[in-house]
Biopython code that builds the backbone (N, CA, C, O; Angstrom):
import numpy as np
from Bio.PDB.StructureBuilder import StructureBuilder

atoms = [
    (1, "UNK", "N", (34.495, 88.616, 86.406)),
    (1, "UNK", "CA", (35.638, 88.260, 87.220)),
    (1, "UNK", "C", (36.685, 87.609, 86.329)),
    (1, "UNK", "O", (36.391, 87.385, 85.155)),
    (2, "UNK", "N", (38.013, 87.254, 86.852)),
    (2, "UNK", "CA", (38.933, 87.151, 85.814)),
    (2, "UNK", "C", (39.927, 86.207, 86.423)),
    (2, "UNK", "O", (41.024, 85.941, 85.932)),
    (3, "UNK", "N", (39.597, 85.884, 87.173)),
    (3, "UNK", "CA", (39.894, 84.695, 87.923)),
    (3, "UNK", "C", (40.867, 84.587, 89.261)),
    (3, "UNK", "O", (41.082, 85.491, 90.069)),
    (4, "UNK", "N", (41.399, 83.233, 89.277)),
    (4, "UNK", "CA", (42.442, 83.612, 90.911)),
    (4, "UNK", "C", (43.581, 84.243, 90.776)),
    (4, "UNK", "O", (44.397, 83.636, 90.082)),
    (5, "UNK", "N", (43.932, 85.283, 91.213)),
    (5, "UNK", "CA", (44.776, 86.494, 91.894)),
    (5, "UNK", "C", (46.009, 85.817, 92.551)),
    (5, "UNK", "O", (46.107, 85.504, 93.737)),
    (6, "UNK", "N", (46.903, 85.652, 91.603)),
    (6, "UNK", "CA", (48.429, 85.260, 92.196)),
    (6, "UNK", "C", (48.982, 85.739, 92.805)),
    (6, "UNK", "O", (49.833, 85.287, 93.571)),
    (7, "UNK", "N", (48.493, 87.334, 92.558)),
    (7, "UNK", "CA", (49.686, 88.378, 92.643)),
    (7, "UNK", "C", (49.187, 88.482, 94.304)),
    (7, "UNK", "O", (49.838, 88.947, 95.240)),
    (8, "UNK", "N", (47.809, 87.886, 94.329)),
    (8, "UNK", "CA", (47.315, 88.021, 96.525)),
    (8, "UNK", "C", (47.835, 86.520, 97.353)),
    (8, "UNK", "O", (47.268, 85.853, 98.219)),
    (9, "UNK", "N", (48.738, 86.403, 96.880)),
    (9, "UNK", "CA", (49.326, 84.829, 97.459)),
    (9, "UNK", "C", (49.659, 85.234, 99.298)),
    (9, "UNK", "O", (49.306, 84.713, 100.356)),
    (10, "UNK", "N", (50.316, 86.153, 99.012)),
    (10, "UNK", "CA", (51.121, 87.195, 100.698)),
    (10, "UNK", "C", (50.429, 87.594, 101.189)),
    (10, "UNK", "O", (50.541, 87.767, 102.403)),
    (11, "UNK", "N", (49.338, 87.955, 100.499)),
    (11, "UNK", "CA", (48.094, 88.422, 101.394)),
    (11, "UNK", "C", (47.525, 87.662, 102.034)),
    (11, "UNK", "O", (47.470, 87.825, 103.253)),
    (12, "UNK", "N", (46.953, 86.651, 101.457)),
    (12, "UNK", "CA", (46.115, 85.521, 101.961)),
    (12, "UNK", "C", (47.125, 84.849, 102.844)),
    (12, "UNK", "O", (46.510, 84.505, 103.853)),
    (13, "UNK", "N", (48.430, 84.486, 102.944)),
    (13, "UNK", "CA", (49.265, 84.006, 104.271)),
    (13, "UNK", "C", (49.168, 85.068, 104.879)),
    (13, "UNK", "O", (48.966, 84.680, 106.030)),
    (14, "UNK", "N", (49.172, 85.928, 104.896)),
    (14, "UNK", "CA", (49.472, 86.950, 105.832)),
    (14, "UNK", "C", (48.107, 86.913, 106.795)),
    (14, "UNK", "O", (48.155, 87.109, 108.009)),
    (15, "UNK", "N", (46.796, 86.607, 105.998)),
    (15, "UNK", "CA", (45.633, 86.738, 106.808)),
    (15, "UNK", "C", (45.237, 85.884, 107.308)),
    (15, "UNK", "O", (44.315, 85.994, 108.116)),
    (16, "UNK", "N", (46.034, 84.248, 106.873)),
    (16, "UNK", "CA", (46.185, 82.990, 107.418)),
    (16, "UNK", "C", (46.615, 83.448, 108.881)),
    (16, "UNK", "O", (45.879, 83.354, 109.864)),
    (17, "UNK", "N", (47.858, 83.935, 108.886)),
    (17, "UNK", "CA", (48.749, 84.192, 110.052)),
    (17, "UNK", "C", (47.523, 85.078, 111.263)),
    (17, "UNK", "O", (47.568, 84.671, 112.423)),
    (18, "UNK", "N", (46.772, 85.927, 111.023)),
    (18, "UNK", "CA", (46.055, 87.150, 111.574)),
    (18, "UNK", "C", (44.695, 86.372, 112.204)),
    (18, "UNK", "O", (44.023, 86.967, 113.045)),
    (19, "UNK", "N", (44.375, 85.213, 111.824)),
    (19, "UNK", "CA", (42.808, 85.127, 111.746)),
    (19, "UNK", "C", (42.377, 84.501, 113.219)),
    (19, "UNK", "O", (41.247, 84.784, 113.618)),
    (20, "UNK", "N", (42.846, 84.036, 113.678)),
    (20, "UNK", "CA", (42.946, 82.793, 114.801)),
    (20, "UNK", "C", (42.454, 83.955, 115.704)),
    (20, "UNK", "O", (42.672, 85.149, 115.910)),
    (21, "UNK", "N", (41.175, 82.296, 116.390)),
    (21, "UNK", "CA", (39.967, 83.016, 116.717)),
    (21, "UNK", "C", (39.074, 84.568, 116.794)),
    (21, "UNK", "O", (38.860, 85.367, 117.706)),
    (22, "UNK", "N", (38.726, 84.513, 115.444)),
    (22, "UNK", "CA", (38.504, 86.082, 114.909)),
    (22, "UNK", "C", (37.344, 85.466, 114.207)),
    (22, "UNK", "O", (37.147, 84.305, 113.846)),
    (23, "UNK", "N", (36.699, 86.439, 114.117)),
    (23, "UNK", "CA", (35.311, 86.503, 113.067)),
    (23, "UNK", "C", (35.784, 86.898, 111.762)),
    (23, "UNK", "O", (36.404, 87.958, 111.853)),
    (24, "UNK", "N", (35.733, 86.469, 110.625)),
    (24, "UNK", "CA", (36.004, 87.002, 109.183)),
    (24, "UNK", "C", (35.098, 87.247, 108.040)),
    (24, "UNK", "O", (34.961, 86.193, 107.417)),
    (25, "UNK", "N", (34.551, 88.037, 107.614)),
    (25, "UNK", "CA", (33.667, 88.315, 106.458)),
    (25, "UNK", "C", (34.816, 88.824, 105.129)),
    (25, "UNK", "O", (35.665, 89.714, 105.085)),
    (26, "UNK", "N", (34.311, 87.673, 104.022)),
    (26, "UNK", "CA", (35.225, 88.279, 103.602)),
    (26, "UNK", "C", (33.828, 88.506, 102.066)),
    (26, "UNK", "O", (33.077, 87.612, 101.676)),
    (27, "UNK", "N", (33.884, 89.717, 101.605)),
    (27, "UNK", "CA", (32.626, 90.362, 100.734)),
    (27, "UNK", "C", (33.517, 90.329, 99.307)),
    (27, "UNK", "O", (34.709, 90.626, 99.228)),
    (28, "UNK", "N", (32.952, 90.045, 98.582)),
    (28, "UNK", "CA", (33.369, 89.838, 96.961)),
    (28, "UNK", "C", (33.757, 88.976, 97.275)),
    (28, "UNK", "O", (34.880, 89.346, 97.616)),
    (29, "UNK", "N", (33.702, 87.714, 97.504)),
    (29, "UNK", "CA", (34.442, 86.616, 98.080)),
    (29, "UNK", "C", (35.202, 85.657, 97.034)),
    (29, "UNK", "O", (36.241, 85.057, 97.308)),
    (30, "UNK", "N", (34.508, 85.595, 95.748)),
    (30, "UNK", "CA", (34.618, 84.886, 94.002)),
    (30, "UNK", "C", (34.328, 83.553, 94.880)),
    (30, "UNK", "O", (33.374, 83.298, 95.615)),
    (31, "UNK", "N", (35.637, 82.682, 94.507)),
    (31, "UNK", "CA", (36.178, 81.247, 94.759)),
    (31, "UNK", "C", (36.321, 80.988, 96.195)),
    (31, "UNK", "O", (36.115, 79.924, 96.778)),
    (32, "UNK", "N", (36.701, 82.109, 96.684)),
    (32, "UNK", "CA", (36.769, 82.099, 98.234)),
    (32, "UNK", "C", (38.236, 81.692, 98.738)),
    (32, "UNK", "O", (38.337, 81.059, 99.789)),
    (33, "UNK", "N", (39.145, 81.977, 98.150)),
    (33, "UNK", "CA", (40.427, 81.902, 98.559)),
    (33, "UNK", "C", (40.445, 82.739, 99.809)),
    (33, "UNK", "O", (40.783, 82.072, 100.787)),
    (34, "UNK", "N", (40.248, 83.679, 100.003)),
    (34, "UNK", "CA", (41.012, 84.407, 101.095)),
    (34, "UNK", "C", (40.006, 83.817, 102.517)),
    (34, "UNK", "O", (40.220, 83.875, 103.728)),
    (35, "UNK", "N", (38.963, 83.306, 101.792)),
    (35, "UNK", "CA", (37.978, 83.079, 103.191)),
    (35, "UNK", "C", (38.914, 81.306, 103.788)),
    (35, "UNK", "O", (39.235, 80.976, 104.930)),
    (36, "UNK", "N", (39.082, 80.589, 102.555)),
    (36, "UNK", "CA", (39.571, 79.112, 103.003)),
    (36, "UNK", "C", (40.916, 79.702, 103.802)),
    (36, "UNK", "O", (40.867, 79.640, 105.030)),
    (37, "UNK", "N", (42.102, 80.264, 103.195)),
    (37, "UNK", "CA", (43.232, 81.232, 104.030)),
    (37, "UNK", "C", (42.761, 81.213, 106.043)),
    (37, "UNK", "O", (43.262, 80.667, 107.025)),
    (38, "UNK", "N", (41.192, 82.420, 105.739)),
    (38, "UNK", "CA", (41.308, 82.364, 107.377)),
    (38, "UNK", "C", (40.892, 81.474, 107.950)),
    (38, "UNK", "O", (41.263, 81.264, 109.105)),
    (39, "UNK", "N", (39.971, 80.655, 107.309)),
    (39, "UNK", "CA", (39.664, 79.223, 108.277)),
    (39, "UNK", "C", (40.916, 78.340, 108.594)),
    (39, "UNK", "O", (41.183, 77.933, 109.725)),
    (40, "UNK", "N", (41.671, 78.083, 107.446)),
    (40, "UNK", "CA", (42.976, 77.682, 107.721)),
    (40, "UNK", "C", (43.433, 78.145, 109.219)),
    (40, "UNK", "O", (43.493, 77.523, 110.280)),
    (41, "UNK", "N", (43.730, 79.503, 108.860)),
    (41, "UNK", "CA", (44.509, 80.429, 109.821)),
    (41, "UNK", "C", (44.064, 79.994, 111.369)),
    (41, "UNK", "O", (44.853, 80.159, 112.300)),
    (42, "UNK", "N", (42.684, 79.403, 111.576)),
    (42, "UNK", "CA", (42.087, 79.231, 112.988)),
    (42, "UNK", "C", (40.816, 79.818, 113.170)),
    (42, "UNK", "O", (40.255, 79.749, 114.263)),
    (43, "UNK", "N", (40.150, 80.572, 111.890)),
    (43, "UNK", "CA", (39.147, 81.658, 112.350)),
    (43, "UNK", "C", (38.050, 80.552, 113.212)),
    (43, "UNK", "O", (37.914, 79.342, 113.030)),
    (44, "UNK", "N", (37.338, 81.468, 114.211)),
    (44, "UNK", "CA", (36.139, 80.870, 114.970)),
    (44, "UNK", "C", (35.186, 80.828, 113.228)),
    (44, "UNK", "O", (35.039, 79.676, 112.820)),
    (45, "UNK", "N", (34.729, 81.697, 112.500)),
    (45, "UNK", "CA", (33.980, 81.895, 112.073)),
    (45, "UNK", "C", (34.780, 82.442, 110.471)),
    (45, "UNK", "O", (35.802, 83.115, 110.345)),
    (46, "UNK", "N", (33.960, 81.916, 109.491)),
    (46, "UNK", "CA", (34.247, 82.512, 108.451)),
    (46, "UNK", "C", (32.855, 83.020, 107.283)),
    (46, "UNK", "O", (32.040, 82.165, 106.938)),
    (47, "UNK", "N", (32.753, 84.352, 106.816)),
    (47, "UNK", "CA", (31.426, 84.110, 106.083)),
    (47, "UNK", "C", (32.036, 84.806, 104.808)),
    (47, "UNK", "O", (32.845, 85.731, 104.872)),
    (48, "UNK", "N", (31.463, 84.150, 103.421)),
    (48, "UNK", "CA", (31.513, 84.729, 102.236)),
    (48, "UNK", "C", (30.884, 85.590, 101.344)),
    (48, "UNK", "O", (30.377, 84.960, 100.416)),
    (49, "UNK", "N", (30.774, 86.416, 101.296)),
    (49, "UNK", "CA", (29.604, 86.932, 100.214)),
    (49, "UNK", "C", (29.544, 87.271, 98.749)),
    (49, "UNK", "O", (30.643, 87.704, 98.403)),
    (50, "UNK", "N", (29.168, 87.258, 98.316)),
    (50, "UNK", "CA", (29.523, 87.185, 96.801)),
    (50, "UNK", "C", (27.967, 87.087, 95.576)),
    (50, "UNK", "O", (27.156, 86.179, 95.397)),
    (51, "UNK", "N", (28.059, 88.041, 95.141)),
    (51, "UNK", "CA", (26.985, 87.847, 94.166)),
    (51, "UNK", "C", (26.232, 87.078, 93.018)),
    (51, "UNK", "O", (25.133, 87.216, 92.481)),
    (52, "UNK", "N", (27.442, 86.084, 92.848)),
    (52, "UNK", "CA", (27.373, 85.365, 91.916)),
    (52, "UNK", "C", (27.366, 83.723, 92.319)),
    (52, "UNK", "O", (28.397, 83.290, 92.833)),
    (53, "UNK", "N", (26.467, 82.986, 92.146)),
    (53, "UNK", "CA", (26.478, 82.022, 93.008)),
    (53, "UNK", "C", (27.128, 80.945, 92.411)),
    (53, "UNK", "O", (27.215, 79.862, 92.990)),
    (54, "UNK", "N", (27.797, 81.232, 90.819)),
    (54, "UNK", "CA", (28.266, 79.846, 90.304)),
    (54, "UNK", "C", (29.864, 80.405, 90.747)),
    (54, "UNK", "O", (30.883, 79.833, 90.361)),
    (55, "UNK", "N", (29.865, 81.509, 91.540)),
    (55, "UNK", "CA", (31.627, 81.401, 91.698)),
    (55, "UNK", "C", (31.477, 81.337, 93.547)),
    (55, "UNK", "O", (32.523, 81.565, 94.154)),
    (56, "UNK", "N", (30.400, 81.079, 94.265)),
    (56, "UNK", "CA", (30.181, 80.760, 95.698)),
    (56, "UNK", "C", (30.300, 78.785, 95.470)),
    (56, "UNK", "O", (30.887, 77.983, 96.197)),
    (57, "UNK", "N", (29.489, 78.523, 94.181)),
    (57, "UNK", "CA", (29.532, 77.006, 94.073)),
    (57, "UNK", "C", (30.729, 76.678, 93.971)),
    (57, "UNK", "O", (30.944, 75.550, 94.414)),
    (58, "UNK", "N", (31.835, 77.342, 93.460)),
    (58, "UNK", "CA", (33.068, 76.666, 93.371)),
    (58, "UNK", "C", (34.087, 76.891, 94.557)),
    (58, "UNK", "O", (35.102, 76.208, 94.697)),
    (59, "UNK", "N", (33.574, 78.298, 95.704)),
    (59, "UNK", "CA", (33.815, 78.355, 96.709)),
    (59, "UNK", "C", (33.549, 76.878, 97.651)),
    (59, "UNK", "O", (34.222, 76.170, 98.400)),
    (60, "UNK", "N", (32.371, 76.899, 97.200)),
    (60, "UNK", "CA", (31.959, 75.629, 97.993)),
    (60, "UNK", "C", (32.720, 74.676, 97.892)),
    (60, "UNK", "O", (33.360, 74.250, 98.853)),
    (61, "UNK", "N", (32.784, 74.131, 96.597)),
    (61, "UNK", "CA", (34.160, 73.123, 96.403)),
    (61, "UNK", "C", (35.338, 73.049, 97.111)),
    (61, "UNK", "O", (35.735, 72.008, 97.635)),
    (62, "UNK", "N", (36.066, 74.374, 97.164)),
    (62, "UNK", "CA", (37.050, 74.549, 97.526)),
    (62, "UNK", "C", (37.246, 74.155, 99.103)),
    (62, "UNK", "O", (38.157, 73.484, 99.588)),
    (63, "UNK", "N", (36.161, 74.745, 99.746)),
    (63, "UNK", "CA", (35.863, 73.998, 101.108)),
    (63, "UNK", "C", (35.683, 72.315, 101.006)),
    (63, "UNK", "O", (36.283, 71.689, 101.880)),
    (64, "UNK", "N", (35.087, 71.709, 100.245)),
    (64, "UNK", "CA", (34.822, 70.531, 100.240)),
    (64, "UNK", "C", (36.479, 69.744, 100.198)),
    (64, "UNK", "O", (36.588, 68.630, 100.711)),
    (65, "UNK", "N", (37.219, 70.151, 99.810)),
    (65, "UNK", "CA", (38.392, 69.802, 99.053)),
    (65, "UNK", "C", (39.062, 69.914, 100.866)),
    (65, "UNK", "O", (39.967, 69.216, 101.325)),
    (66, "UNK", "N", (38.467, 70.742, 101.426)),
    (66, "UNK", "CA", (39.061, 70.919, 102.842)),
    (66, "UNK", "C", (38.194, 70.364, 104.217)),
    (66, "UNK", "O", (37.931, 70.937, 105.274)),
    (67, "UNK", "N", (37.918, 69.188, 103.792)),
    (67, "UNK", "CA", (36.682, 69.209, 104.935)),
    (67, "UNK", "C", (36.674, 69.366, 106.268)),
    (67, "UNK", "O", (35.570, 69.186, 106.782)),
    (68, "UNK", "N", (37.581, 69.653, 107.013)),
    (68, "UNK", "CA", (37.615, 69.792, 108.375)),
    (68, "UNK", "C", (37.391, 71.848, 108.558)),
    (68, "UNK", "O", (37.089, 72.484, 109.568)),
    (69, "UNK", "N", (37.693, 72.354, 107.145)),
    (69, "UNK", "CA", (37.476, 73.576, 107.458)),
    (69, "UNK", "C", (36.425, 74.255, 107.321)),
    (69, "UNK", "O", (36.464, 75.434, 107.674)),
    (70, "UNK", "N", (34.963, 73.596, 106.669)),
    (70, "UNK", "CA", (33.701, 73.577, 106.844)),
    (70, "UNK", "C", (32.499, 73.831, 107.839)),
    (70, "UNK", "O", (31.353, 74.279, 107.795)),
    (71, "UNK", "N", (33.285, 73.358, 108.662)),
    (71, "UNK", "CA", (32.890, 73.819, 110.019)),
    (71, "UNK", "C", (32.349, 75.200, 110.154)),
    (71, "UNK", "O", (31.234, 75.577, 110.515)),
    (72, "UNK", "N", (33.714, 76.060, 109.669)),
    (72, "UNK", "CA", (33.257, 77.154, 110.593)),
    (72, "UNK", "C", (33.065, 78.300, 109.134)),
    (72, "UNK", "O", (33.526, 79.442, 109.140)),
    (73, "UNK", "N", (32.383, 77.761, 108.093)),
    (73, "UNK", "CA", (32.146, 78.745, 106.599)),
    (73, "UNK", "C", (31.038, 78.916, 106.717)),
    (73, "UNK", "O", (30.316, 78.000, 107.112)),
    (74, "UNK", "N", (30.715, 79.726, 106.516)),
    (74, "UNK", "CA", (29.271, 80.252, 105.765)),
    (74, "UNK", "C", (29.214, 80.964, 104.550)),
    (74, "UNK", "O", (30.183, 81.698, 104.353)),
    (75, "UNK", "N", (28.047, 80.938, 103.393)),
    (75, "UNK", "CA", (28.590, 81.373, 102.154)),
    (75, "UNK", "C", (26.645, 82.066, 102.252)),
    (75, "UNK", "O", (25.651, 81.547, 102.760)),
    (76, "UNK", "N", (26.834, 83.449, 101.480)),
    (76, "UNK", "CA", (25.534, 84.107, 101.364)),
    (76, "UNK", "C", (25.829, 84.789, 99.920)),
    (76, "UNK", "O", (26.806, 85.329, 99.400)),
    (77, "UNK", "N", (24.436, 84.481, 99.516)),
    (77, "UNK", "CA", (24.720, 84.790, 97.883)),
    (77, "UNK", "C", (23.979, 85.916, 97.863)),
    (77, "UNK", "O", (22.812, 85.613, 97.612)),
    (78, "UNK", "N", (24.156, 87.374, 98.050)),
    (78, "UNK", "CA", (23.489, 88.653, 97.804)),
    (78, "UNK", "C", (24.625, 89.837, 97.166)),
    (78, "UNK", "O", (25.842, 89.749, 97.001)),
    (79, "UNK", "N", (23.955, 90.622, 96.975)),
    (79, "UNK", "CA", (24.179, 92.007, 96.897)),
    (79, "UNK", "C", (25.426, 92.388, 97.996)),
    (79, "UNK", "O", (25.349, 91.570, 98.912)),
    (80, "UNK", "N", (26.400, 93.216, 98.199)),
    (80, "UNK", "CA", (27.217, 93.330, 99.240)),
    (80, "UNK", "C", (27.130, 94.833, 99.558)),
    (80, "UNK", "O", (27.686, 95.304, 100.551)),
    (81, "UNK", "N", (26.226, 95.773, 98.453)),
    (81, "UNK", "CA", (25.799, 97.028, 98.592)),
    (81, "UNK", "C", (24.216, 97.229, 99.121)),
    (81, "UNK", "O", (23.754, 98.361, 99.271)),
]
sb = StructureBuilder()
sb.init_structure("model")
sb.init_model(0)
sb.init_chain("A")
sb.init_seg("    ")
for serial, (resi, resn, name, xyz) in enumerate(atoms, 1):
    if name == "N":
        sb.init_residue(resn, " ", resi, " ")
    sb.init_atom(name, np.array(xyz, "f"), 0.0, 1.0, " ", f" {name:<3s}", serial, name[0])
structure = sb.get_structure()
């Protein structure tokens, strides 16, 4: 991986804007930007997946850094195939 994706800044508002009360999986998840985005956004539910668990640990962080948006994350460290 090669790290956080500037160039998905519009995306991730855009899916901020979309998420409210919605279920979200978001698969390759890295750091988990786009998943913190829909919890932001309102999601009921947010889940991450991602294969690599030292870039789910820093996902984790990133939630920590947000604690009211914890609530509604879930993070699963497998295979996404």
């Amino acid at each position: 991986k090669t790290g956080f994706f500037l160039d998905q800044r519009e995306n991730r508002e855009r899916l901020q804007r979309l998420c409210h009360g919605k279920s979200v999986l978001n698969v390759f998840a890295y750091t988990g930007a786009f998943s913190l985005y829909a919890a932001r956004g309102g999601a009921d539910e947010v889940v991450s997946v991602d294969i690599c668990k030292k870039a789910l640990d820093e996902a984790a962080n990133n939630f920590e850094l947000n604690p009211p948006l914890q609530q509604v994350h879930e993070m699963v460290c497998g295979d996404a195939f």
